[in-house]
TIMIPA-823653 format. One record per residue (C-alpha): x negated, y, z. Coordinates in pm, whole numbers, plus 32768, in hexadecimal, padded with zeros to 4 digits. Layout:
REM TIMIPA-823653
- X  Y  Z
...
//
This chain:
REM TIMIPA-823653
- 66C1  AAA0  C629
- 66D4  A923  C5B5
- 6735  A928  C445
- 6826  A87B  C3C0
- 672A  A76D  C30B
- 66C7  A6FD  C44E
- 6827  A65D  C4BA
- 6843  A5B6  C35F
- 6719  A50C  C3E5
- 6798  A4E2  C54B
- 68E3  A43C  C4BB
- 6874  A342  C3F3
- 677A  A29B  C4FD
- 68EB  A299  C5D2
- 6955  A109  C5CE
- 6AD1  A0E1  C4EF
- 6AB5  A215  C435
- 6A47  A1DD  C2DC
- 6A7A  A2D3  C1C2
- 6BC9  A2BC  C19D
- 6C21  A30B  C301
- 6B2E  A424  C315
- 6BB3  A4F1  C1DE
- 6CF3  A4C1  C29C
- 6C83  A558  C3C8
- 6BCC  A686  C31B
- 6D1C  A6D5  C264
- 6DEB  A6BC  C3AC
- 6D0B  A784  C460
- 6C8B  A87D  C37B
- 6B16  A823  C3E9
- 6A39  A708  C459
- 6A03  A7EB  C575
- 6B62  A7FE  C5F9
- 6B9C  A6A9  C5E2
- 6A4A  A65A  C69D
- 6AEE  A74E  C7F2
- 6C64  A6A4  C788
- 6CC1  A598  C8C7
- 6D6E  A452  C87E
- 6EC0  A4E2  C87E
- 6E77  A5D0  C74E
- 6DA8  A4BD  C6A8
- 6EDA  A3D4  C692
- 6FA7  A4D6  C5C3
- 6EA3  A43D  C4A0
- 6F2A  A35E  C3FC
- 6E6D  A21C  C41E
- 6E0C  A263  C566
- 6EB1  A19C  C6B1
- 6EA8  A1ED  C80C
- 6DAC  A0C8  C836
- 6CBB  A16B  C708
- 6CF3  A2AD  C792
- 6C86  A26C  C902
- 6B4F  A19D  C85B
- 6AFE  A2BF  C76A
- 6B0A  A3B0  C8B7
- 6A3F  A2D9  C966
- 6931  A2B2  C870
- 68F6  A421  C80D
- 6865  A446  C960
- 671A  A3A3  C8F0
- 66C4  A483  C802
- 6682  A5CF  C7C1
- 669E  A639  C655
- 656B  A739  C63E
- 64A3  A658  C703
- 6519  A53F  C633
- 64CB  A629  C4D8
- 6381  A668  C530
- 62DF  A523  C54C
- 63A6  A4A9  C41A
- 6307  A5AD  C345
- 61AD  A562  C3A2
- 61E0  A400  C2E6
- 62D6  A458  C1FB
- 625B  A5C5  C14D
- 6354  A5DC  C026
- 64F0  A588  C063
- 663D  A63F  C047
- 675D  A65E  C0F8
- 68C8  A6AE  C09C
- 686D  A814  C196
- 676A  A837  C070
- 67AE  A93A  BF33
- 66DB  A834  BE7F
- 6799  A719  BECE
- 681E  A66E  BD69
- 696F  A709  BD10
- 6A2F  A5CB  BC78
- 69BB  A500  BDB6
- 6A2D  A5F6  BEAF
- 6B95  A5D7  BDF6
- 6BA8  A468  BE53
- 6C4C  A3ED  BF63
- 6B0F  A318  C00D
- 69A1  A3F7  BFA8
- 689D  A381  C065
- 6856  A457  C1A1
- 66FD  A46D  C14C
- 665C  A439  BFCF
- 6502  A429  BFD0
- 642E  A46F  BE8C
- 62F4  A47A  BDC3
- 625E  A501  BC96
- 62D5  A63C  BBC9
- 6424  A6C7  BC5B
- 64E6  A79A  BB50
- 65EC  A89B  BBDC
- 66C8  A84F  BAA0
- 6711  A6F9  BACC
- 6771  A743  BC45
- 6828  A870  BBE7
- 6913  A768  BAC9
- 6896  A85D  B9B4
- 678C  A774  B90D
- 6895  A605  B8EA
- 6837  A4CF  B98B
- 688F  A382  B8F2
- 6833  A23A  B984
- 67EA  A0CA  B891
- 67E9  9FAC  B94D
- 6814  9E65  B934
- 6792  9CCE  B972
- 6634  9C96  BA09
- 661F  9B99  B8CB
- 668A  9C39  B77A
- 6690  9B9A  B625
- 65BF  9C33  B510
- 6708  9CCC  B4B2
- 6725  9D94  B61D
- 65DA  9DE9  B602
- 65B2  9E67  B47D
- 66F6  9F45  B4CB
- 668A  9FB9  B62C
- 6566  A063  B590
- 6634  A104  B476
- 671D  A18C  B563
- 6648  A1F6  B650
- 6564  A2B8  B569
- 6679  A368  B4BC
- 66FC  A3DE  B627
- 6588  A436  B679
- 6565  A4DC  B517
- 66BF  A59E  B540
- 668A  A63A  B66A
- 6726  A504  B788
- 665E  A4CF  B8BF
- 6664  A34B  B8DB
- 66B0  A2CA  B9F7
- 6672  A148  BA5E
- 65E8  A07A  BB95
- 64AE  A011  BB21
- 64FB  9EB1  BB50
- 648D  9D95  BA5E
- 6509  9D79  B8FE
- 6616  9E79  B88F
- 658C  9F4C  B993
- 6439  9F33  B900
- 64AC  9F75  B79C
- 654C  A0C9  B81F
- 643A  A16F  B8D6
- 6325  A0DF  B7C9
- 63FB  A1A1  B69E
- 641B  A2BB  B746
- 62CC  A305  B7C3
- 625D  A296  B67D
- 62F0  A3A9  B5CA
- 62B4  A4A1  B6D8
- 6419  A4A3  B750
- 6465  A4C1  B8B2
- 64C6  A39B  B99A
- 653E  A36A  BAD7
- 652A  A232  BB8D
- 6606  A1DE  BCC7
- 657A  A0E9  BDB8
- 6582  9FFD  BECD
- 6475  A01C  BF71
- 63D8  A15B  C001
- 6346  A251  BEEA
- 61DD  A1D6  BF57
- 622D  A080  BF39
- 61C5  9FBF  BDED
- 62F1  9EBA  BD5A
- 62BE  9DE3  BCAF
- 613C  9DF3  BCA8
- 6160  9D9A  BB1B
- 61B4  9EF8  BB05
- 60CD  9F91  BBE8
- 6034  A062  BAB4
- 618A  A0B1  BA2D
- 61FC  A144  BB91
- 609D  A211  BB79
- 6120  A2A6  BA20
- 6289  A2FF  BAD8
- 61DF  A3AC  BBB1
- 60ED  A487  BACD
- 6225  A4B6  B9B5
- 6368  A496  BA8B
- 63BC  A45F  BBDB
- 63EC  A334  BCE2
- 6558  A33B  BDE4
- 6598  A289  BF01
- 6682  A28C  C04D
- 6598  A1E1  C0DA
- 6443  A269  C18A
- 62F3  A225  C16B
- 6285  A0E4  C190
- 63D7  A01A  C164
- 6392  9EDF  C0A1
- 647F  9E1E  BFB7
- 65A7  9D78  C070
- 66B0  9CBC  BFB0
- 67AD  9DA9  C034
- 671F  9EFC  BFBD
- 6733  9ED5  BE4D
- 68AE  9ECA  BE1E
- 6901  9FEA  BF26
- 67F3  A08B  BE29
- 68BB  A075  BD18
- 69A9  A172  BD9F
- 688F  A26A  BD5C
- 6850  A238  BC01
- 69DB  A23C  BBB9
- 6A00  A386  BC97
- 68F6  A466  BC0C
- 6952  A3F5  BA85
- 6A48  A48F  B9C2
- 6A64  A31A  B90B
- 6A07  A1D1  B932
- 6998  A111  B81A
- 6984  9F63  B82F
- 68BB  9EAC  B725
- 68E2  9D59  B7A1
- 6987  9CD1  B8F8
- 69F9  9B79  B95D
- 6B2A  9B6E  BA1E
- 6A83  9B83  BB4F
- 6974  9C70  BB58
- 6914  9DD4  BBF0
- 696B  9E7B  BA89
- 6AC8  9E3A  BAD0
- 6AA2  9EC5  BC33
- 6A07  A01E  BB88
- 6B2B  A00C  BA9C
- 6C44  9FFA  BB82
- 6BCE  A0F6  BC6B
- 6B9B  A1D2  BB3E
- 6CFE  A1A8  BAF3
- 6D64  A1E3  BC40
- 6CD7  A318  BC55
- 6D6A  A38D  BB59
- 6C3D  A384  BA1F
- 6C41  A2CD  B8E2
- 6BC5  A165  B899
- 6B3A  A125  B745
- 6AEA  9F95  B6FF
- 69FC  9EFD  B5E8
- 6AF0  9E0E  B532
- 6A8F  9C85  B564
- 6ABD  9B3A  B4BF
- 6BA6  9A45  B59D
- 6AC9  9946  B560
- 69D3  99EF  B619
- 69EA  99F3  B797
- 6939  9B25  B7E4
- 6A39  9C16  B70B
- 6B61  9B5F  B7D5
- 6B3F  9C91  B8E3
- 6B53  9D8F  B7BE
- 6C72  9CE8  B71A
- 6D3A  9CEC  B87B
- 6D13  9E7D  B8A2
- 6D71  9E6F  B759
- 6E93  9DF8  B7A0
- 6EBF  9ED2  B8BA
- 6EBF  A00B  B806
- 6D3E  A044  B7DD
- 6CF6  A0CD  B654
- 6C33  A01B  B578
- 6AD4  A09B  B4E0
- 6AE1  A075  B347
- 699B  A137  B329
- 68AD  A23F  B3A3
- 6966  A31F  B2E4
- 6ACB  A2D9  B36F
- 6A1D  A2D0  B4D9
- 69C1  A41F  B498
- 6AF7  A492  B42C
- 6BB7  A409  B559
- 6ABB  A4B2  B63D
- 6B00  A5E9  B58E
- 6C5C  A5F6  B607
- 6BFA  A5DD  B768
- 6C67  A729  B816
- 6B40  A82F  B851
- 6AF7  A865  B9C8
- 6AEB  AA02  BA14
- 69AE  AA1D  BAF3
- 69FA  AB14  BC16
- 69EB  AC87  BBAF
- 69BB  ADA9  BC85
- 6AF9  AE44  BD13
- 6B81  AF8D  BC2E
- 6CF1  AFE9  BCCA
- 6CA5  B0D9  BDDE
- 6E1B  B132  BE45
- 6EBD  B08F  BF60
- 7044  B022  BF15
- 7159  B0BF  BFB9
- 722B  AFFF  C0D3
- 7151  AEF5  C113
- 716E  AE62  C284
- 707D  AED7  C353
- 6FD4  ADBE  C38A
- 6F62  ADA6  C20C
- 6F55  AF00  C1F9
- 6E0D  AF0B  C2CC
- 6D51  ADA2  C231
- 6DA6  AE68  C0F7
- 6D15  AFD0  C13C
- 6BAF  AF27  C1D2
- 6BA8  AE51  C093
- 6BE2  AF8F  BFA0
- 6AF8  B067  C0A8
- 69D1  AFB2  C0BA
- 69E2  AF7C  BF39
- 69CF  B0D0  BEF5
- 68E8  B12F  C00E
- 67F8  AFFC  BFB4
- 6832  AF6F  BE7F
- 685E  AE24  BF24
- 68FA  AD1D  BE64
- 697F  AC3F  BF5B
- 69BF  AC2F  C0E8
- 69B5  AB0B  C1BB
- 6AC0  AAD0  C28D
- 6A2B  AAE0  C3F2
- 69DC  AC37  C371
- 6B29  AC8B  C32A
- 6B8E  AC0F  C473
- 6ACE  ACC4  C542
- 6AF3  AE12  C456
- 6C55  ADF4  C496
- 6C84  ADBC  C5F9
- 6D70  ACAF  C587
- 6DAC  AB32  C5F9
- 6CFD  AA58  C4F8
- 6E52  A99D  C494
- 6EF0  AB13  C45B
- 6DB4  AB62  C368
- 6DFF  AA20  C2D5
- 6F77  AA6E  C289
- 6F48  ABA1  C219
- 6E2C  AB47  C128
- 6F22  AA29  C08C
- 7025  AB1F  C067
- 6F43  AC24  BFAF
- 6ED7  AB1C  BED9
- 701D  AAAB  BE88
- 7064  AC19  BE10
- 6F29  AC3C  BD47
- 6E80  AD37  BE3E
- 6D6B  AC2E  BED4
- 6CB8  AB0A  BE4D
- 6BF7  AA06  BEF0
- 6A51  A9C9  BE97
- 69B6  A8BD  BEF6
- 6942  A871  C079
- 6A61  A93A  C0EF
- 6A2C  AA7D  C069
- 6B28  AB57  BFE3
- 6B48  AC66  BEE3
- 6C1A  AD84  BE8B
- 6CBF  AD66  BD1B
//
């Protein structure tokens, strides 16, 4: 049986269908895999997707086949995720555009993809002041120090301050890139990439080999902002890629913390302007701290407890129910994924699909990562 993984793959090599599009059609369809079979009159109940992209999408599929396709993308690229994967980073998967594929390298820790251990991300201009710099390294090593995996881009100047302080202390660092993982950039930083690796870990959507294209570092930033609980800019003209980070932060629904600026200095202009826009303001390590400290705590998935099934529930949930609560209790398993489910229950994959939104709507199911669910 083709896992699920493998049409994650399939989809994104598909011409018009970008991230956005294909979390679309995994939520319509309930799987990658019933979308892949779905003909150009189902594919146009998507939204974003015409009768012209339909009949193109149709078209295309035909010249691939998705464990063919899987297998010769594994021999060059050993070490990526998927949003079928349990490992796949929680806060990511909650945004409306993860990358179909995140490729990565160095030290992977289960509690940062599981939201337990917090993320924040500091970045900022390719050209800081001393100012940017001096307080870059404070806040970075009180993060590292307190417990914060750092996350940053590894690009030149604020970037640089980040990963340096952290590693420096021992603190843990994650750098999101745009280029593939085996890819040095910029070659200045060819021994602090080496150090990510050995102390923290390398991401990337994009595979082996890719080198740097204008393009790729802002659709980048979408990463850092997705898998951090904050984002934190020390200094930002108006127009730079901190900005980007920040407002996709804020769009997705995470905090945005700014280093307060001088006017007279263009590089804080970008800080003062989120600012102004609602971001808070950093007074000092303490305070940054403090407002971290009232971030909510994520649960991290627990094994499922209540055994009995509810009374007068519809048939339909009724059964997704009883094989979630079954096979709990018969294997200890956590989660199920939802081709599983499907084919356990003899059910169409949009029924499954209903009936696991209604359970989870009444507290009975909840959702895991890569499509798995689990009985509360």
């Amino acid at each position: 049986m083709v896992e699920e993984r493998a049409f994650w793959l399939a989809w994104s090599q598909i011409n018009g269908v970008g991230p956005v599009l294909l979390r679309r059609l995994q939520k319509h369809f309930g799987s990658l895999i019933t979308a892949w079979e779905a003909d150009s009159l189902a594919l146009v109940e998507v939204e974003g997707v015409g009768t012209q992209t339909a009949d193109a999408i149709v078209a295309e599929r035909k010249a691939y086949n998705p464990a063919a396709l899987m297998e010769e993308h594994e021999r060059e690229n050993a070490h990526f995720w998927t949003p079928a994967d349990a490992d796949y980073p929680r806060l990511l998967l909650e945004t409306p555009d993860p990358p179909p594929l995140l490729y990565y390298r160095g030290t992977v820790d289960a509690l940062e993809n599981q939201g337990t251990t917090p993320m924040v991300a500091i970045v900022g201009t390719r050209d800081p002041s001393d100012y940017g710099r001096r307080w870059t390294r404070r806040l970075t090593t009180t993060l590292a120090q307190s417990g914060f995996t750092v996350v940053s881009g590894l690009a030149e100047g604020i970037d640089t301050e980040v990963h340096r302080s952290c590693l420096s202390v021992r603190g843990r660092t994650l750098a999101v890139l745009g280029t593939g993982v085996d890819v040095v950039y910029p070659w200045s930083n060819r021994q602090l990439q080496q150090q990510v690796i050995e102390q923290g870990l390398l991401l990337s959507e994009y595979p082996a080999g890719t080198q740097p294209d204008r393009t790729h570092f802002p659709r980048r930033n979408r990463i850092i902002a997705g898998l951090s609980r904050a984002t934190i800019v020390m200094e930002a003209p108006l127009r730079s890629g901190g900005l980007i980070t920040a407002h996709l932060a804020n769009d997705y629904g995470r905090d945005v913390y700014i280093l307060p600026g001088s006017l007279d200095n263009p590089k804080s202009l970008g800080c003062l302007h989120l600012l102004n826009k609602g971001a808070q303001v950093i007074l000092s390590e303490a305070h940054l701290l403090e407002m971290l400290g009232s971030l909510p705590k994520l649960i991290p998935p627990t094994p499922a407890h209540q055994t009995q099934i509810p009374l007068n529930l519809e048939p339909a949930l009724e059964k997704v129910l009883q094989i979630l609560t079954q096979f709990a209790q018969e294997n200890g398993a956590e989660s199920l994924p939802f081709d599983f489910i499907v084919q356990q229950s003899q059910l169409q994959a949009g029924a499954v699909s209903s009936a696991l939104l209604q359970l989870e709507l009444m507290g009975l199911v909840s959702q895991q990562p890569g499509m798995r669910y689990q009985r509360q």
